[in-house]
Structure formats: C-alpha cells, structure tokens
N, C-alpha and C positions, 0 to 999 in steps of 0.2 A: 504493500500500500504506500502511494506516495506521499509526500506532503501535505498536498492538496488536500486531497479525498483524506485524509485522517483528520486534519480539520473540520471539513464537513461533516465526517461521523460523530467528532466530541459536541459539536452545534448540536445534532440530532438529540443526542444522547441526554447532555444538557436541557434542552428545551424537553423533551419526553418527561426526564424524571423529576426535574426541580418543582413545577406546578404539585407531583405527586406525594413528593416527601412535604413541603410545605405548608399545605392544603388538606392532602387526603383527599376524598371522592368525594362529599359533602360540596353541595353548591357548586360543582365543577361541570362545563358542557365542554363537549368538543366539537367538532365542524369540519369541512374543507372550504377552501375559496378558490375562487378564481375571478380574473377581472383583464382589464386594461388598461396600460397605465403612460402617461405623454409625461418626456423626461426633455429635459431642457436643461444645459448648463450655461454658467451664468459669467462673468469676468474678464480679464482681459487676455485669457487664452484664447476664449468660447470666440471673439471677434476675431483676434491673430489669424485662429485656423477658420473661419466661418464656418462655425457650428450651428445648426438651426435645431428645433425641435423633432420627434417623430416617436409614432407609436408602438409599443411593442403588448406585452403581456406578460400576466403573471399568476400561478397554483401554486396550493400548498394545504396547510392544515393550520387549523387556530386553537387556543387554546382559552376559555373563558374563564374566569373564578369568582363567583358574585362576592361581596363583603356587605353588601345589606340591597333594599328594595330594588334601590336606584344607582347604584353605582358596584362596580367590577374590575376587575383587572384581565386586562386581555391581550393575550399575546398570539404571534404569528409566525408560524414557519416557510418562509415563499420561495421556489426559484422563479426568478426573474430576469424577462429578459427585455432590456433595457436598448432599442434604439435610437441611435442620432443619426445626422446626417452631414457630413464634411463635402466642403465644395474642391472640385477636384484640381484648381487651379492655386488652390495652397498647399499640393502634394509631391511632393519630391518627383522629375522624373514622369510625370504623368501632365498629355498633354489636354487642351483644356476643350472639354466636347460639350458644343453649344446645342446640342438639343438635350442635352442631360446633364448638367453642372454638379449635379450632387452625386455621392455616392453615399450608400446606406451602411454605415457599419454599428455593430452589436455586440451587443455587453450582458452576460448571461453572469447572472450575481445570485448568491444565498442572501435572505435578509430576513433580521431578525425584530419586527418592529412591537415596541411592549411601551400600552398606551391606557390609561384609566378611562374607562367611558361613564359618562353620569347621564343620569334619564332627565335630560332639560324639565319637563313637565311630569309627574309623578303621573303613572298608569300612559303614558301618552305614545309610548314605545316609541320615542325621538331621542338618539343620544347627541351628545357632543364626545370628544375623544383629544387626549395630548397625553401628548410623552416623547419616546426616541425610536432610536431606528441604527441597527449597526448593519453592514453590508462586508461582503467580503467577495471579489470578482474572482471568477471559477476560469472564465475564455473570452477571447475577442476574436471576433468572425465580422465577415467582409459580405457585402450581397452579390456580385461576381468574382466569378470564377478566371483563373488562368490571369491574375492581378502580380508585379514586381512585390517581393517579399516584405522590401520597404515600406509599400503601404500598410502592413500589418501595425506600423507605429502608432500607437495612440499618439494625443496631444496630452494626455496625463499616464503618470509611472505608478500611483499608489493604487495598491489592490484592496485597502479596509477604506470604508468609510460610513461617515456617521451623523446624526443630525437629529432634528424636532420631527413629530409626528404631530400630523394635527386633522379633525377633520368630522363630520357628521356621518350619522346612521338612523338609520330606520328600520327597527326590525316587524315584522311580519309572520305574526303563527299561524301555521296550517295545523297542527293540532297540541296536543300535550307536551308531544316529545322531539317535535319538527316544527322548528324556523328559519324562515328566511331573512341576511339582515344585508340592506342596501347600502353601500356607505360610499364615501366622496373623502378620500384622505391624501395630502396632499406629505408628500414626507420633503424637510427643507435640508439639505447637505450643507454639513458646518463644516467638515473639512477640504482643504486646498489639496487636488488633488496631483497638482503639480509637484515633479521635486522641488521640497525645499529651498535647493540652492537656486532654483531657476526666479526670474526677475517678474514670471507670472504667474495668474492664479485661477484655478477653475473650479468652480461649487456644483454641485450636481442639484435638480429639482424635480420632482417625478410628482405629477398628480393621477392616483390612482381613484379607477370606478370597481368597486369589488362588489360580488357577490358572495356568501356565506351559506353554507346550507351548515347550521347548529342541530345537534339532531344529542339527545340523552342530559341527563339532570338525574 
C-alpha cells in the first residue's frame, strides 16, 4: 500500500469509528450523498494562469449525531471531483486554439467536511450549517488525451487543504426511518495553495448542491 491510499484508509477509519466511540448509537443516523459542486479559485494565480470556474461532482456517506431537538453534529465522507478550466494560451509549449481557448482539467480530492446544523425554526425542518472542511488531492487528470507531459502542471503544489463550511438545508421525510435532506453548502478554502516560496496565491471555493438520503435512528 502506498502513501497515498494508506492515508485514505486512516480518513476512512477515523471518520467510521470516532462518531462511534464518542456517541454510541443513540441519536446517531447515517446516509449517503451525492451532488454537484462549481469550484472557482480565487487570487492572483487564478488570473496569472486564467482560471475560470467549472462543474464537476461529488458521493460519499454522512454521518449525523443529534445533541438535542434542533441542532447536530454532522459530518461527511466525499470523493470529489473538482473541475476548472485553464486557458490554453498561458501553457507552456501549447499553441493557442481559437475555437476552444480553454482546457478542462481535474482534481479528484477526499474531503472531510464537519459542520453543526441548527433547525433555524423549531419543527420547520430548515437548517442552517458552519464549521470546516479538510481536503486532501488523490490525482490531477487532463480532459484530452495525447497532451505534452508538461501540461500535467498545476498552477498550485499543495495537496491538503482546508477552510469554512457554510451553508443551508432542508430536510424532507418520506417516512420514520427515510429522509431526504437538500442542502446549498458552499465550502470557502483558507489555505494558499501555492508554494510558499512563490510571490503568489490561490484559495480554492467550491459551492456545492447535495442531496442526502439519511435512512436509520
């Protein structure tokens, strides 16, 4: 097992048993998600390389734990894949094709986002939601094929990153032990994902539309 993937597994492992030991089964639901999420970075990398916005997606499994009526603790296990789009006339070696300026590349990341939801209106099943969000990038992939190697450079070198979670929900029961919860989270990246040493700076922004199926209590 390499690096990578052994980190991945201690996340897994981590988010599985912590809720468990801490909690217990008592007031605890679990779920899966899935959604779409438009990721935007922000700085004066984002402008150097012209970076624009673009859509990509994200599944996984959540984890709920009520502490009283109206309010929870709830966390999420996601892989995520994260598109932008670089114009191709700021890439090394790559000449500049005016009927398609952009090129799509992708960022497929674990993230761990753990956020307090409170029920805005008691019985009204509307929550609001904040807290963090840690990431850790797994691959970077290219939308064509048979591309100079050098393109595979990002315009950022760090592979963790981390930030605020923030955002609304609406859940929906279909009966006792199955609900649906609609949510609008928007996760804001605090760290610079540039080296250090370099004169620039890139923050990542992802606003996600997620759907939840919470299913046991």
């Amino acid at each position: 097992m390499d690096i990578k993937n052994f980190k991945v597994a201690v996340i897994i492992i981590i988010f599985i048993s912590l809720p468990r030991i801490a909690f217990g089964q008592d007031n605890s639901i679990f779920g899966a998600s899935l959604g779409l999420g438009l990721t935007n970075m922000t700085g004066s990398a984002s402008e150097t390389t012209n970076l624009s916005a673009d859509i990509g997606y994200t599944i996984g499994i959540n984890f709920e734990q009520e502490f009283s009526e109206r309010t929870s603790l709830n966390l999420n296990l996601l892989y995520s894949r994260k598109n932008v789009r670089r114009g191709y006339n700021t890439l090394p070696n790559y000449p500049i094709n005016q009927e398609k300026d952009y090129l799509k590349m992708s960022f497929d990341y674990i993230e761990l986002p753990i956020t307090i939801r409170y029920e805005v209106i008691s019985q009204s099943a509307f929550f609001i939601n904040g807290g963090v969000f840690f990431s850790y990038l797994l691959n970077t992939k290219l939308s064509e094929e048979n591309n100079p190697p050098n393109l595979l450079a990002t315009p950022w070198t760090e592979k963790v990153d981390y930030g605020l979670s923030f955002g609304i929900a609406k859940k929906i029961s279909i009966n006792q032990n199955n609900t649906f919860v609609l949510e609008l989270r928007d996760n804001l990246g605090m760290k610079n994902l540039i080296d250090p040493d370099s004169q620039y700076n890139l923050k990542s922004n992802t606003l996600y539309f997620l759907v939840t199926w919470e299913f046991g209590k």
